[in-house]
ZATOR-320257 format. One line per field, with one value per residue (C-alpha): residue number from 1; residue in one letter; z, x, y. Coordinates in nm, 3 decimals, decimal comma, m for minus. Layout:
<pts>
nr c(NUM | ...) .
rest c(A | ...) .
w c(Z | ...) .
u c(X | ...) .
v c(Y | ...) .
</pts>
This chain:
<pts>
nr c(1 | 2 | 3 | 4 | 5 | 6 | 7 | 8 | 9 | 10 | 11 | 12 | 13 | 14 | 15 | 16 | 17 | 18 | 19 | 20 | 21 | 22 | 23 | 24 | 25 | 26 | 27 | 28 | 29 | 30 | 31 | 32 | 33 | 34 | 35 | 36 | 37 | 38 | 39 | 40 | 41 | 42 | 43 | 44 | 45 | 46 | 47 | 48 | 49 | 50 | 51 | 52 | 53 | 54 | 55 | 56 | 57 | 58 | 59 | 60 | 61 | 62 | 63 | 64 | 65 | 66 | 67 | 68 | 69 | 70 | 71 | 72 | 73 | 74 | 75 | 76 | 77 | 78 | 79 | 80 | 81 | 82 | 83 | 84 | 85 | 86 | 87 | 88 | 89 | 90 | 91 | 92 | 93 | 94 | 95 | 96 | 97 | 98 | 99 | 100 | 101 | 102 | 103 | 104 | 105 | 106 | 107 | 108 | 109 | 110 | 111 | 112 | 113 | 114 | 115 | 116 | 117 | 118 | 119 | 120 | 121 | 122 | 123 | 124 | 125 | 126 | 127 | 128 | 129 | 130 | 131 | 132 | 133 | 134 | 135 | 136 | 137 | 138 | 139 | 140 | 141 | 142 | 143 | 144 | 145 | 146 | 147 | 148 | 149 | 150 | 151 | 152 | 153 | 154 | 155 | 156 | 157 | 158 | 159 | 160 | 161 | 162 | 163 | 164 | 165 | 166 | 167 | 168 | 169 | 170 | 171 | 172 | 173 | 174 | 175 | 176 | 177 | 178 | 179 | 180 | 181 | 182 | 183 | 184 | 185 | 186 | 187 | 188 | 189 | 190 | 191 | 192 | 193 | 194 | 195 | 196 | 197 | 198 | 199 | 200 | 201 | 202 | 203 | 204 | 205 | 206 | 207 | 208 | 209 | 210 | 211 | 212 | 213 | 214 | 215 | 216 | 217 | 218 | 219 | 220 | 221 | 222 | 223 | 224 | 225 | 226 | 227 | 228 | 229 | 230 | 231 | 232 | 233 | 234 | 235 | 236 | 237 | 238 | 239 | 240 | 241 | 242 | 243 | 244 | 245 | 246 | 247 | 248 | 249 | 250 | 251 | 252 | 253 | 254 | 255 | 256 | 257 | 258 | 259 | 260 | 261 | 262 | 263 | 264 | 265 | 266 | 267 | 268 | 269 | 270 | 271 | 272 | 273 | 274 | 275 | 276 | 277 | 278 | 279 | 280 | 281 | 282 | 283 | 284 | 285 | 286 | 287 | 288 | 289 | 290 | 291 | 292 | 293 | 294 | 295 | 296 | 297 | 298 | 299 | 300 | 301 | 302 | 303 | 304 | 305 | 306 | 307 | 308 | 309 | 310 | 311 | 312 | 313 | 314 | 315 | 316 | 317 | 318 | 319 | 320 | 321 | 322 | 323 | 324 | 325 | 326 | 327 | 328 | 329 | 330 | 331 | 332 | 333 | 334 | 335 | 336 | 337 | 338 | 339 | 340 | 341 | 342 | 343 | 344 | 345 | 346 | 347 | 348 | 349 | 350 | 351 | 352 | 353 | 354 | 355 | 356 | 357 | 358 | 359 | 360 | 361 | 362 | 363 | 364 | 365 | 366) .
rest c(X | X | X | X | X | X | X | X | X | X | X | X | X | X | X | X | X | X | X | X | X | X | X | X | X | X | X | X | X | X | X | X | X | X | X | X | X | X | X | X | X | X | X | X | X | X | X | X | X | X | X | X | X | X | X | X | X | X | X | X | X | X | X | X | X | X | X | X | X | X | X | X | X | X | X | X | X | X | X | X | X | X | X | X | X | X | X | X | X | X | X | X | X | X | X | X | X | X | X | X | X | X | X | X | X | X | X | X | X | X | X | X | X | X | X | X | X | X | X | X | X | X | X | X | X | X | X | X | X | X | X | X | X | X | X | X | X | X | X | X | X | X | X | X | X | X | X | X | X | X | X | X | X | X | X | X | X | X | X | X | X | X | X | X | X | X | X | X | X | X | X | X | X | X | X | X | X | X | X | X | X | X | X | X | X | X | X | X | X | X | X | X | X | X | X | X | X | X | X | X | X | X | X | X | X | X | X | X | X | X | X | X | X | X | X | X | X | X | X | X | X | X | X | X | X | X | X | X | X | X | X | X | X | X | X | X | X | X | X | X | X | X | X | X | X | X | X | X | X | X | X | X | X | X | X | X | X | X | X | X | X | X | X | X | X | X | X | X | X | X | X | X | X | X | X | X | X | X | X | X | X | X | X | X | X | X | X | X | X | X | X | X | X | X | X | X | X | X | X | X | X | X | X | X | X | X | X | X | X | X | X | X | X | X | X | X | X | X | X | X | X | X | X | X | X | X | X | X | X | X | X | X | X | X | X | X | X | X | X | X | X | X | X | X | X | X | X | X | X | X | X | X | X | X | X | X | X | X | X | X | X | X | X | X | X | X) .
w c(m26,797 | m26,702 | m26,690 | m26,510 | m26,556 | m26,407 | m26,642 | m26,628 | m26,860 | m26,973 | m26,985 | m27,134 | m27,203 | m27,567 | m27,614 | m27,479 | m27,509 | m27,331 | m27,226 | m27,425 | m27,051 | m26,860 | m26,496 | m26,429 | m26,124 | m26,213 | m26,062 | m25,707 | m25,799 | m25,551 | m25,612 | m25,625 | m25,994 | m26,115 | m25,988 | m25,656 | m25,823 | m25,882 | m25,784 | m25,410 | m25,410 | m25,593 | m25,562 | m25,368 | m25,473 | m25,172 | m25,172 | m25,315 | m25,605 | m25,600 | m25,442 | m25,454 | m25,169 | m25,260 | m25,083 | m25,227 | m25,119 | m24,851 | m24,686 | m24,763 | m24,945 | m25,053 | m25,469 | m25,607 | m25,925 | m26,096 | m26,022 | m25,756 | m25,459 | m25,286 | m24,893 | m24,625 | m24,452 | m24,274 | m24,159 | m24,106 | m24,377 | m24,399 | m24,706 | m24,655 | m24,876 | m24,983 | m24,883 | m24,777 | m24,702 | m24,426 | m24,469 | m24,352 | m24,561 | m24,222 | m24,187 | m24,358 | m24,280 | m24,475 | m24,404 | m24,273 | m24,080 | m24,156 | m23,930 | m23,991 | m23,921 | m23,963 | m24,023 | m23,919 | m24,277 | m24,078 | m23,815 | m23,933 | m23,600 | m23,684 | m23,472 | m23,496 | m23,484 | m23,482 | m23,350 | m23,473 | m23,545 | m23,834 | m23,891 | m24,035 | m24,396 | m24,735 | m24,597 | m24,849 | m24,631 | m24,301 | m24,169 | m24,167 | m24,503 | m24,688 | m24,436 | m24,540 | m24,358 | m24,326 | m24,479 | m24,143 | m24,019 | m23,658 | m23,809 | m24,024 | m24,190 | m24,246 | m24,337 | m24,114 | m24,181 | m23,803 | m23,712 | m24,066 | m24,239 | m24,392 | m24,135 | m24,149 | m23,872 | m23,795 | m23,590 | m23,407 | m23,532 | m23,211 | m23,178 | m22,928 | m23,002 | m23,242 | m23,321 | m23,557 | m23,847 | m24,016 | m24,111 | m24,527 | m24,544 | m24,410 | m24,351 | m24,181 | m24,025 | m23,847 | m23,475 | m23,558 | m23,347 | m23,393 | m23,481 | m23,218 | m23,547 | m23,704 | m23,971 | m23,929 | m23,880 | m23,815 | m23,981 | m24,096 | m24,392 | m24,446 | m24,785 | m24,866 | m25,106 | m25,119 | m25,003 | m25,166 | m24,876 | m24,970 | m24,749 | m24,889 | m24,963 | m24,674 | m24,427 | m24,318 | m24,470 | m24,628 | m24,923 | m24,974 | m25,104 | m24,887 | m24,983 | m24,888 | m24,969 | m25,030 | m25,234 | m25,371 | m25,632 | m25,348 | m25,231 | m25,246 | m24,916 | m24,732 | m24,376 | m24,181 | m23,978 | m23,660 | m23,673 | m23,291 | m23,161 | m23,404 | m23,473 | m23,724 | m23,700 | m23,815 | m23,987 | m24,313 | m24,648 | m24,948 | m25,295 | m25,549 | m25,516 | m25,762 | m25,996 | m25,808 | m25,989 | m25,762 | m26,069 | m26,005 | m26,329 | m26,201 | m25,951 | m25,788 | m25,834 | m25,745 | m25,645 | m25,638 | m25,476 | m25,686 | m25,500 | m25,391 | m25,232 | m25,467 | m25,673 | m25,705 | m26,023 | m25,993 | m26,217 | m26,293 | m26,499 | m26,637 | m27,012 | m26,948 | m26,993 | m26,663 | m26,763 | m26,538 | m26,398 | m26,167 | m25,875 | m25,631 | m25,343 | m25,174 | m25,373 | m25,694 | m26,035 | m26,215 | m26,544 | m26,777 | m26,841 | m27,097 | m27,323 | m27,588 | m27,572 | m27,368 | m26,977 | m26,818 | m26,430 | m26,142 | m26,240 | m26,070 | m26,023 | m26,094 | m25,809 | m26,048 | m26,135 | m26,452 | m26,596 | m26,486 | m26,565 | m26,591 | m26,690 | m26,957 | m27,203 | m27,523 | m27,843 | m27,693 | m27,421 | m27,365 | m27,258 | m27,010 | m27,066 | m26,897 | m27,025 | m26,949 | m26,971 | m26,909 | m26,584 | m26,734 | m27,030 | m27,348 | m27,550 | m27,359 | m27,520 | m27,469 | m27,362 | m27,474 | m27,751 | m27,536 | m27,557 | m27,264 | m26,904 | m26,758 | m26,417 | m26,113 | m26,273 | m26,018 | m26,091 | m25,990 | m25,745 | m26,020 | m26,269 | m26,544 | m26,541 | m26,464 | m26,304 | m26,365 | m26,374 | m26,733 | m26,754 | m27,027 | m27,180 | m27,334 | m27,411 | m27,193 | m27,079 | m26,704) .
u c(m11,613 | m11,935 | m11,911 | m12,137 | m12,197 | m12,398 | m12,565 | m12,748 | m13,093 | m13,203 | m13,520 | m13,698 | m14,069 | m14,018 | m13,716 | m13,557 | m13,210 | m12,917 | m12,563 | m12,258 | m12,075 | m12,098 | m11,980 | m11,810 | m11,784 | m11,523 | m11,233 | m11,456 | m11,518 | m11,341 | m11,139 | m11,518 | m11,562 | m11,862 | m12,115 | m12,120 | m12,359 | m12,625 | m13,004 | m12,991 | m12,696 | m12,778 | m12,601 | m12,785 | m12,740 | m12,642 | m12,938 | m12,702 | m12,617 | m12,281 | m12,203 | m12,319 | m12,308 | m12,253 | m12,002 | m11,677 | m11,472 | m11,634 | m11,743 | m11,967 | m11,767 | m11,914 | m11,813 | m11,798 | m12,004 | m11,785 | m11,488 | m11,239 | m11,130 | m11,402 | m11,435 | m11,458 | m11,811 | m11,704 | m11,387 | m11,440 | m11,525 | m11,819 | m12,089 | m12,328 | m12,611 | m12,960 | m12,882 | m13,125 | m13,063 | m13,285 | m13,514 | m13,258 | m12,959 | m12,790 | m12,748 | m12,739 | m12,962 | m12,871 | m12,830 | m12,505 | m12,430 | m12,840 | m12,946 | m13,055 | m12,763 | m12,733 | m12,399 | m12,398 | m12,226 | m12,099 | m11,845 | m11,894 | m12,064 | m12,223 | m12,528 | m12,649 | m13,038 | m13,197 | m13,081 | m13,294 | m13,187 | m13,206 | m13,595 | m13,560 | m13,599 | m13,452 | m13,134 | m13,255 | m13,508 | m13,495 | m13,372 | m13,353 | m13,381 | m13,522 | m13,481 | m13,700 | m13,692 | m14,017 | m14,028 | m14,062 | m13,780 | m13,764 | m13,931 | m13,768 | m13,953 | m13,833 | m13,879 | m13,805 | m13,801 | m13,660 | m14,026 | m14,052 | m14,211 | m14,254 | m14,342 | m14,329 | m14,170 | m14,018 | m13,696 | m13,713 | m13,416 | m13,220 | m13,321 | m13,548 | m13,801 | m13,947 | m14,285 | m14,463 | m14,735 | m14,830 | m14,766 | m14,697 | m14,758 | m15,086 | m15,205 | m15,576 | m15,673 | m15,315 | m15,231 | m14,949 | m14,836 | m15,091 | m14,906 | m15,010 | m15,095 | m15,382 | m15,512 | m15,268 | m15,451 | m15,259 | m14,929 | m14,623 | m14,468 | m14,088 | m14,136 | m14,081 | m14,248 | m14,114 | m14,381 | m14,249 | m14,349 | m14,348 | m14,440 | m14,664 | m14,539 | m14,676 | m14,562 | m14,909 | m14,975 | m14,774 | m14,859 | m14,776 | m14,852 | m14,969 | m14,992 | m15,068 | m15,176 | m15,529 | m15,446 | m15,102 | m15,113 | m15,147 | m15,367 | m15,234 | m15,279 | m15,239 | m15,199 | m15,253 | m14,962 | m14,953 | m14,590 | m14,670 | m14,696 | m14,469 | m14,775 | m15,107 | m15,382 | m15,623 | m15,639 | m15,532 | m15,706 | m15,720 | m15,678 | m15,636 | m15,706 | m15,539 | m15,684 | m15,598 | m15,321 | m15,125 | m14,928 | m14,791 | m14,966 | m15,170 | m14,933 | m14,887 | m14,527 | m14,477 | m14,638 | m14,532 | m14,725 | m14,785 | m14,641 | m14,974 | m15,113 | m15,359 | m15,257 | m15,082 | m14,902 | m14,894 | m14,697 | m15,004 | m14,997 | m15,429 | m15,294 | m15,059 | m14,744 | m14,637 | m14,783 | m14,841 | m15,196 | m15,304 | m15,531 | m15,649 | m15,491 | m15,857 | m15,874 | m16,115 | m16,103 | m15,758 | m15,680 | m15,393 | m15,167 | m14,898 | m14,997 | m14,833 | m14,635 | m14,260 | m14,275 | m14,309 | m14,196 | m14,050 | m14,289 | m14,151 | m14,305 | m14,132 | m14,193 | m14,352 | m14,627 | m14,622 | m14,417 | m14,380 | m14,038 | m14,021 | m13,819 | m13,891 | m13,749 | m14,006 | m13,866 | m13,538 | m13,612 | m13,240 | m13,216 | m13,345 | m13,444 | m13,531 | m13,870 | m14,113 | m14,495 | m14,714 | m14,858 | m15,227 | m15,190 | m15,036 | m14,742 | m14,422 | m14,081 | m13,790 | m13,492 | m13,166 | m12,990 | m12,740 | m12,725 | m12,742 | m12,939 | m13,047 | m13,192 | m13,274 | m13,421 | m13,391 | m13,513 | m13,390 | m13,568 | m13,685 | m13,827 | m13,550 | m13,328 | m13,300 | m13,013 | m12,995 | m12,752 | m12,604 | m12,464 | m12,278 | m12,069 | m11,778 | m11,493 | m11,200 | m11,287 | m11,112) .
v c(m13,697 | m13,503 | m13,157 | m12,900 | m12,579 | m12,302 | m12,063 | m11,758 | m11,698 | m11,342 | m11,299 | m10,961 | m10,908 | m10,936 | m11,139 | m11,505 | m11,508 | m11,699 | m11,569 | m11,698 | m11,637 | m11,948 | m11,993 | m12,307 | m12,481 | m12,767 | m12,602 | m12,623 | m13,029 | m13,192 | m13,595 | m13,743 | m13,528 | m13,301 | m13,627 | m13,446 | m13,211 | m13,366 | m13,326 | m13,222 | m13,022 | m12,635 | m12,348 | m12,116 | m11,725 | m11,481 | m11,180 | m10,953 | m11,170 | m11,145 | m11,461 | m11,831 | m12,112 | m12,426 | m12,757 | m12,795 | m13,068 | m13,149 | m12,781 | m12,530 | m12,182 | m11,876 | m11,851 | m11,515 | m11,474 | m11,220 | m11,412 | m11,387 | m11,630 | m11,861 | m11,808 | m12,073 | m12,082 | m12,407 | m12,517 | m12,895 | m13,140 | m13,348 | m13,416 | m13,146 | m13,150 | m12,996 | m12,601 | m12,390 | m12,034 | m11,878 | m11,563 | m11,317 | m11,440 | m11,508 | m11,869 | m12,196 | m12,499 | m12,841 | m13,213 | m13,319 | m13,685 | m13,774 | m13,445 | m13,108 | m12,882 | m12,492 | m12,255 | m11,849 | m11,723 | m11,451 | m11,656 | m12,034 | m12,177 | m12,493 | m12,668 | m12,952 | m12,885 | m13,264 | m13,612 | m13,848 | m14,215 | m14,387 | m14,583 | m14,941 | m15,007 | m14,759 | m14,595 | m14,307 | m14,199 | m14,348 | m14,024 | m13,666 | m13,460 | m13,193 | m12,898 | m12,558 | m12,245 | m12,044 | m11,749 | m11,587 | m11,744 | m11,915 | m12,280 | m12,520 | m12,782 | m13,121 | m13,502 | m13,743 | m14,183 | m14,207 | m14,437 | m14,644 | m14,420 | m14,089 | m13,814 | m13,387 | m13,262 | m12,862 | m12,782 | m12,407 | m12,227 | m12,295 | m12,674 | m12,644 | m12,712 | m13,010 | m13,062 | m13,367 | m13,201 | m13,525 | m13,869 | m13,841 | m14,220 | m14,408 | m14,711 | m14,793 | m15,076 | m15,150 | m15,176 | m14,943 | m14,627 | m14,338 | m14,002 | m13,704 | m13,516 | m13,324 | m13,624 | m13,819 | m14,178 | m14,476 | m14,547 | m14,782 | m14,887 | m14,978 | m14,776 | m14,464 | m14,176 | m13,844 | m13,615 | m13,327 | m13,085 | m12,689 | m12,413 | m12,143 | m11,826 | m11,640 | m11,950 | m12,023 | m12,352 | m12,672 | m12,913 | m13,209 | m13,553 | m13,830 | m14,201 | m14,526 | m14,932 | m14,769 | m14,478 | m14,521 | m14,246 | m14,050 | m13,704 | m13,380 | m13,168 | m12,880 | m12,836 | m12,487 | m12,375 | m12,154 | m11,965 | m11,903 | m12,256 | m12,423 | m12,651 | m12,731 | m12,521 | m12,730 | m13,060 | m13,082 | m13,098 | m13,257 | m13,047 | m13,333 | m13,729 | m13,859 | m14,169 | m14,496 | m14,705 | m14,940 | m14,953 | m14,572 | m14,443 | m14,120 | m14,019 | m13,621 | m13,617 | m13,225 | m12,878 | m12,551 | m12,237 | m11,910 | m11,611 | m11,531 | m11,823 | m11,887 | m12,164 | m12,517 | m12,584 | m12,965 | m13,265 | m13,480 | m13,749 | m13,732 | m13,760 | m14,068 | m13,772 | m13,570 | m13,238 | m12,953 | m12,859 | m12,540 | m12,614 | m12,413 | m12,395 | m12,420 | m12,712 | m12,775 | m12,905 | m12,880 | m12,649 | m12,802 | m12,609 | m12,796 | m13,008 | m13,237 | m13,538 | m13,570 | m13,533 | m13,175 | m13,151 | m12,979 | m12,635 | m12,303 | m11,991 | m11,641 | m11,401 | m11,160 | m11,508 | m11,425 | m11,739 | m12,101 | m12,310 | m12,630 | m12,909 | m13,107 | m13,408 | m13,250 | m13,429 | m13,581 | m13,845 | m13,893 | m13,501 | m13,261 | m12,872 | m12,563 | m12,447 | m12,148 | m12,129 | m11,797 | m11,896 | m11,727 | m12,008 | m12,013 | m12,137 | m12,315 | m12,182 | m12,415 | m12,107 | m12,312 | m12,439 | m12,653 | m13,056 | m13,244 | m13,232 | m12,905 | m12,908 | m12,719 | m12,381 | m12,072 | m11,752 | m11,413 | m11,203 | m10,974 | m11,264 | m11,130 | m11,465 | m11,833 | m12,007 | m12,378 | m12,655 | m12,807 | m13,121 | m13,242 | m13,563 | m13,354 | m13,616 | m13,632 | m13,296 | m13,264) .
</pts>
């Protein structure tokens, strides 16, 4: 049986070293086992690190680090997936029933925020996902399918208000319906692409990755953002255009924003490997930053920018580990000794340790 396990990385200026402490979560794994953990479904730490948030059997509880009983956030059960805790620490936003829901952690009150029906096509994405708060509160971003295709949409925090950004997929030269949008251009497809949207860390602007027929490996853009109206600023632009391969060779498979605005460290895929790049986030020519052979991906900046981590299957293609590069350029140190699949790499408000999920074949292990 799989088993997962939350662990906590120490990291010092001179020294990597992991805790022989590990936090287990198995005794929270409800009838459907340790699978309901995967990708989509972290643990969120509480601001005051002594709690995290995560679903367990089928609501959300808060799960004291240090040990100690877990407390009800919800009362009724439902899947509830892809957390995101707002600016404040207040309330909850995630996907519940295909909508974008949010929970006050301080009485439980659930709202449903969108009701959107389901587009045609990939069940995976024909509806409402990937909810972000901005970092100023009041907005949350989202994806939607509910029209065929892949669109960016945000929800005001009381569901009042919902506004359309930008079509993620496009398609020229069909009589298709036109998105009220900044850049936007005509659109449809019955597939799907994540788009990987990411506010910046001042909530001003959004990247993401747009594709289409014509440019499948996509283009890597970012969209201005007025916090006032809820709406673009201006039309979007384009970083990174990525080599054309209808293949899916030379894809921009993720992006991540430096803490100060600055830069993109991006998953491209120039040297045949997914390595990581920084771009400007005013666009220009990339800057490798990992090199080597063995796929590097989902990059994340510490809040001090000093380090980037990264996942990464380096030497053992069947595995998965948590990785760290100096964000100026230099050497990447793999931080674990553990077999198996390590995912999801969160770091600490003070950029002294990493939280990430293990997973691990262990026998009959319950």
């Amino acid at each position: 049986m799989r088993k997962t396990t939350l662990i906590a990385l120490i990291l010092s200026p001179l020294t990597l070293a992991a805790q022989t402490h590990t936090l287990t979560i198995d005794d929270l794994v409800g009838p459907l086992g340790a699978s309901a953990y995967g990708r989509g479904h972290d643990a969120i730490e509480t601001p005051d690190r002594k709690y995290l948030l995560l679903e367990s059997r089928g609501n959300i509880v808060l799960h004291p680090i240090e040990g100690g009983d877990d407390r009800l956030v919800t009362s009724q059960q439902a899947e509830r997936s892809e957390l995101q805790l707002s600016p404040d620490g207040r309330e909850l936003a995630y996907v519940r029933q295909n909508q974008i829901w949010v929970v006050s952690l301080s009485d439980g009150q659930e709202r449903q925020l969108t009701h959107d029906p389901a587009g045609p096509g990939d069940p995976r994405g024909a509806t409402d996902h990937h909810p972000q708060w901005n970092r100023k509160g009041k907005w949350i971003l989202y994806d939607s399918g509910q029209k065929g295709y892949n669109e960016l949409y945000v929800v005001s925090e009381d569901g009042e208000k919902h506004n359309l950004l930008a079509a993620t997929e496009i398609y020229h030269g069909v009589d298709v319906i036109k998105p009220a949008a900044p850049d936007c251009g005509d659109a449809v497809s019955s597939d799907r692409f994540d788009a990987r949207p990411l506010w910046s860390p001042d909530g001003t602007r959004i990247s993401y990755t747009e594709r289409s027929r014509e440019l499948f490996s996509g283009k890597l853009k970012v969209l201005p953002f007025d916090s006032g109206t809820g709406t673009a600023s201006a039309p979007a632009i384009d970083i990174y255009v990525a080599k054309n391969d209808p293949g899916g060779a030379w894809a921009i498979n993720t992006a991540a924003w430096s803490p100060d605005g600055n830069t993109l460290a991006v998953v491209l895929q120039e040297t045949h490997w997914d390595k990581i790049w920084l771009i400007s986030s005013s666009g220009g020519t990339p800057k490798e930053l990992t090199f080597g052979e063995g796929e590097d991906e989902e990059p994340l900046y510490s809040p001090d920018g000093k380090w980037i981590a990264f996942e990464s299957n380096r030497g053992l293609p069947e595995e998965r580990h948590i990785w760290i590069v100096p964000s100026a350029g230099g050497d990447a140190k793999r931080l674990t000794s553990l077999d198996g699949i390590e995912t999801l790499p969160r770091w600490s408000a003070d950029s002294g340790s990493i939280r990430f999920q293990w997973h691990s074949t262990l026998g009959a292990s319950a």
